[in-house]
VOGU-3710 file (C-alpha; in Angstrom, 3 decimals, decimal comma):
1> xxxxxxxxxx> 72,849/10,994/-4,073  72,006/12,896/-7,056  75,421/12,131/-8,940  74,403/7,712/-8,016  71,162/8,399/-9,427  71,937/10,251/-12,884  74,220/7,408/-13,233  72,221/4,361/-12,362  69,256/6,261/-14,800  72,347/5,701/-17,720
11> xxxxxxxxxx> 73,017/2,175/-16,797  70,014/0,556/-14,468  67,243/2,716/-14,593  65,385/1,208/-12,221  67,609/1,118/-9,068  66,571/4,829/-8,852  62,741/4,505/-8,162  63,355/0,983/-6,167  65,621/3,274/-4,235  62,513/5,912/-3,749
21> xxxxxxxxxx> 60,247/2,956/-3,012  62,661/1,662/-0,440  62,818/5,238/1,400  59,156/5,504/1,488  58,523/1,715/2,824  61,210/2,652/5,474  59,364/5,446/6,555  55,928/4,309/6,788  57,494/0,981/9,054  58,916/3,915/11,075
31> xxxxxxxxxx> 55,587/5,862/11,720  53,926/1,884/12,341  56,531/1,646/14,872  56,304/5,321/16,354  52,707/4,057/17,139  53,453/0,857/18,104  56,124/1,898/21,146  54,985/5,948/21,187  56,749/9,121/20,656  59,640/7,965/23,556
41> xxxxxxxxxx> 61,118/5,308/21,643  61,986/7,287/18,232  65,648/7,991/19,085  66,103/3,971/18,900  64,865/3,933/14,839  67,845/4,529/12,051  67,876/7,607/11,069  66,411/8,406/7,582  65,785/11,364/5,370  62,268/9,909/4,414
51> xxxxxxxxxx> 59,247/11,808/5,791  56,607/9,748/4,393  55,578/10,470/0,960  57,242/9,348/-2,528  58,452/13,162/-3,508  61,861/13,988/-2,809  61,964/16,957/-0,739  65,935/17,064/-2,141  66,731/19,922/-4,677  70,259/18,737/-5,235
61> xxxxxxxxxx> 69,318/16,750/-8,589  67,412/20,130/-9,863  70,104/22,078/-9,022  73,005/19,650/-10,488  70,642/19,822/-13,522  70,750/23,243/-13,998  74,239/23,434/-13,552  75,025/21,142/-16,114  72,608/22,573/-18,441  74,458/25,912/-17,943
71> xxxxxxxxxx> 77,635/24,093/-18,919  75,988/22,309/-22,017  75,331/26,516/-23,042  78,225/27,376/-22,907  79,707/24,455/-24,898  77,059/25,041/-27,684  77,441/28,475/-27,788  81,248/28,443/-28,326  80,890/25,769/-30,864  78,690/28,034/-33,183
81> xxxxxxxxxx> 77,308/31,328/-31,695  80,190/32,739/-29,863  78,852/35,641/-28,288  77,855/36,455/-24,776  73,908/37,425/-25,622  73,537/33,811/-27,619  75,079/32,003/-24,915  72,737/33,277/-21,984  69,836/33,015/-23,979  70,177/29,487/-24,419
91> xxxxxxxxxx> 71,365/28,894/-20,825  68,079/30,305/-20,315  66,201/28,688/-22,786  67,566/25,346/-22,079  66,852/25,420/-18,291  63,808/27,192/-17,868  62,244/26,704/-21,297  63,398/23,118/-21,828  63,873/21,817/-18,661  61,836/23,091/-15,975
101> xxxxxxxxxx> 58,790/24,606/-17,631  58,629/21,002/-19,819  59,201/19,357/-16,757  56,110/21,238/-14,823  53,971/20,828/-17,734  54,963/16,674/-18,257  54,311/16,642/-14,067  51,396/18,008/-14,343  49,433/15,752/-16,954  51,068/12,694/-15,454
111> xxxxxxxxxx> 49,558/13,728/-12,084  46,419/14,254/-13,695  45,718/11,425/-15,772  47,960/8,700/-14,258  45,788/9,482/-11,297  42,480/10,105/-13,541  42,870/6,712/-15,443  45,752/4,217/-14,293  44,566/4,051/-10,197  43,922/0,926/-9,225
121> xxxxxxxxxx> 40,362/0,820/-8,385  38,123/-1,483/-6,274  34,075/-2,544/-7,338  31,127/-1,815/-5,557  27,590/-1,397/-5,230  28,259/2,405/-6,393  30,445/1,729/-9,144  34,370/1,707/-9,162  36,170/3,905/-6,633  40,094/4,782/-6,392
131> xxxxxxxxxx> 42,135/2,359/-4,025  42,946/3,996/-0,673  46,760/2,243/-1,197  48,072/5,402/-1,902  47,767/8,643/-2,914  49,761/10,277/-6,621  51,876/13,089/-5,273  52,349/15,765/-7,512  55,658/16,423/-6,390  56,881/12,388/-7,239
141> xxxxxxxxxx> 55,265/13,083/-10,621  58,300/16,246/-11,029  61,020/13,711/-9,703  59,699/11,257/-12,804  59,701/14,286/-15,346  63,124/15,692/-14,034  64,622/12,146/-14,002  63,486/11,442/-17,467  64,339/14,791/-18,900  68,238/14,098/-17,653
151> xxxxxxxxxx> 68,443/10,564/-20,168  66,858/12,612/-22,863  69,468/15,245/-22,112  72,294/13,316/-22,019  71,927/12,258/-25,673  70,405/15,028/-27,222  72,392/17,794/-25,520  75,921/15,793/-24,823  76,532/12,496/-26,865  74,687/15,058/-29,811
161> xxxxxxxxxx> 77,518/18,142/-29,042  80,651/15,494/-29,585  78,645/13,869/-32,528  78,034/16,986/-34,137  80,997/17,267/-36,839  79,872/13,794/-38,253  75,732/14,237/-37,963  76,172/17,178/-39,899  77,523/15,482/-42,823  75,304/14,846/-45,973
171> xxxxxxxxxx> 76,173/11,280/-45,948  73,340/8,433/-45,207  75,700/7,336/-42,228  74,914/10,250/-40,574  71,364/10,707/-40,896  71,091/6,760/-39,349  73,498/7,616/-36,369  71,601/10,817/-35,729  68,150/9,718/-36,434  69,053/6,435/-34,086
181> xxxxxxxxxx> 70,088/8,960/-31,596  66,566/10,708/-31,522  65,084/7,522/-31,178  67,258/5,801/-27,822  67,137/9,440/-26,312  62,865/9,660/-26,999  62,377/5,516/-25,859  64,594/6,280/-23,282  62,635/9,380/-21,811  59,216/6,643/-21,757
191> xxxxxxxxxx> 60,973/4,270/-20,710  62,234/6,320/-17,366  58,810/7,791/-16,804  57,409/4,316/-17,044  59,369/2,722/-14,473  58,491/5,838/-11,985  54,964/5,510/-12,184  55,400/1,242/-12,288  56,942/2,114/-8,994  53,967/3,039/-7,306
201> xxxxxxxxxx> 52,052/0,105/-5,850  48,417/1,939/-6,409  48,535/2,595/-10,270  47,870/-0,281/-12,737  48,327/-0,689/-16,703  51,362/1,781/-16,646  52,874/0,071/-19,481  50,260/2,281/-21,819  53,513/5,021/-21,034  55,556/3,018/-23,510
211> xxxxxxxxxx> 52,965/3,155/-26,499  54,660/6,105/-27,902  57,708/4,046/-28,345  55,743/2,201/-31,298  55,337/5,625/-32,656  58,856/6,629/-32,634  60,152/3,809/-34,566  57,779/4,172/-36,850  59,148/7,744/-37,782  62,386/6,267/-37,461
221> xxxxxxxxxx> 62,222/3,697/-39,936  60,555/6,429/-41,926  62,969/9,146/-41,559  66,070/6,481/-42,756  64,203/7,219/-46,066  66,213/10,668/-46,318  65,090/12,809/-43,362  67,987/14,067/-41,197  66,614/14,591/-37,567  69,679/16,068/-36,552
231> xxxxxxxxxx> 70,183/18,204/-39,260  67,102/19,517/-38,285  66,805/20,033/-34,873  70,309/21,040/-34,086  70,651/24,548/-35,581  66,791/25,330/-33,305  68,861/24,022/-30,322  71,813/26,176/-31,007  69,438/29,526/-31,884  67,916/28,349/-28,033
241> x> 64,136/27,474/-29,911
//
């Protein structure tokens, strides 16, 4: 399951989170029906992993994660800083710095102010109060973060490695290809957290998660002007910054 998703999140994005909707519309019809016929009947439902709420109670795409971030260390340490100390601190940085700490923190303020100022909201004689559709899990807000880290990861950490030997040239080629790169792998990472909170039925105005996109290209079309992103970045990646 993990493997389908981190390729449908390369190639149609949002077959992953219809997928998660699916699972949790299939398990709230099975707990209407558990009351409907009673505890008795519950052998004669399909069998589903669901239990109920949007978070994925599934580590494996964590853990597959992790494992290829390990990978990705190694890789990038043989490439330039062949030495067993440099290569296990950036497996560490990579997957607890980059990955899961970024991914608690980006969890975290999506729980809080997707569910602070996107819930859908109904009027009253008291004012405006939050929808009782559904309620923002904190643990659906990691799957977003990890799922969006993994696009940003594939281009930054992978297509980047293989694309190395060219983005490191002084020529303006290279500083488009690389700078371009930034760009997909940043609009991608909205894009992916947009569709996972567009998923959820109770939040409204979601598409304010793509704004930063207009910000991006701006420093994109600013950076063609002789700023080399890659040039940049890369050698903080490779020192694990």
């Amino acid at each position: 399951m993990a493997i389908w998703e981190m390729t449908c999140l390369l190639i149609s994005p949002k077959k992953v989170f219809r997928s998660m909707y699916h699972n949790k519309r299939t398990a709230h019809q099975h707990s209407q029906q558990l009351a409907i016929d009673g505890p008795g009947k519950t052998n004669e439902l399909p069998n589903t992993e669901t239990k109920g709420h949007w978070g994925r109670d599934d580590p494996s795409f964590v853990a597959l994660l992790s494992f290829f971030l390990l990978l990705t260390s190694i890789a990038w340490g043989l490439a330039y800083t062949p030495s067993f100390l440099s290569i296990a601190r950036l497996a560490l940085v990579l997957t607890f710095v980059h990955f899961l700490s970024g991914a608690l923190l980006v969890a975290t303020a999506g729980w809080y102010l997707a569910g602070r100022f996107l819930r859908k909201g109904r009027t009253g004689r008291f004012g405006t109060t939050p929808s009782a559709d559904g309620e923002l899990e904190w643990a659906y807000c990691f799957d977003v973060a990890v799922r969006a880290f993994f696009v940003a990861f594939f281009f930054l950490y992978i297509v980047q490695f293989f694309l190395m030997p060219l983005l490191s040239k002084n020529w303006w080629i290279s500083l488009f290809i690389g700078n371009t790169l930034y760009l997909v792998a940043f609009s991608f990472y909205c894009v992916v957290t947009f569709l996972g909170y567009n998923a959820l039925p109770f939040l409204s105005h979601t598409e304010v998660i793509l704004f930063p996109i207009v910000a991006f290209v701006i420093v994109w079309v600013v950076s063609l002007f002789g700023i080399n992103i890659a040039r940049n970045i890369a050698p903080l990646l490779i020192k694990g910054a």
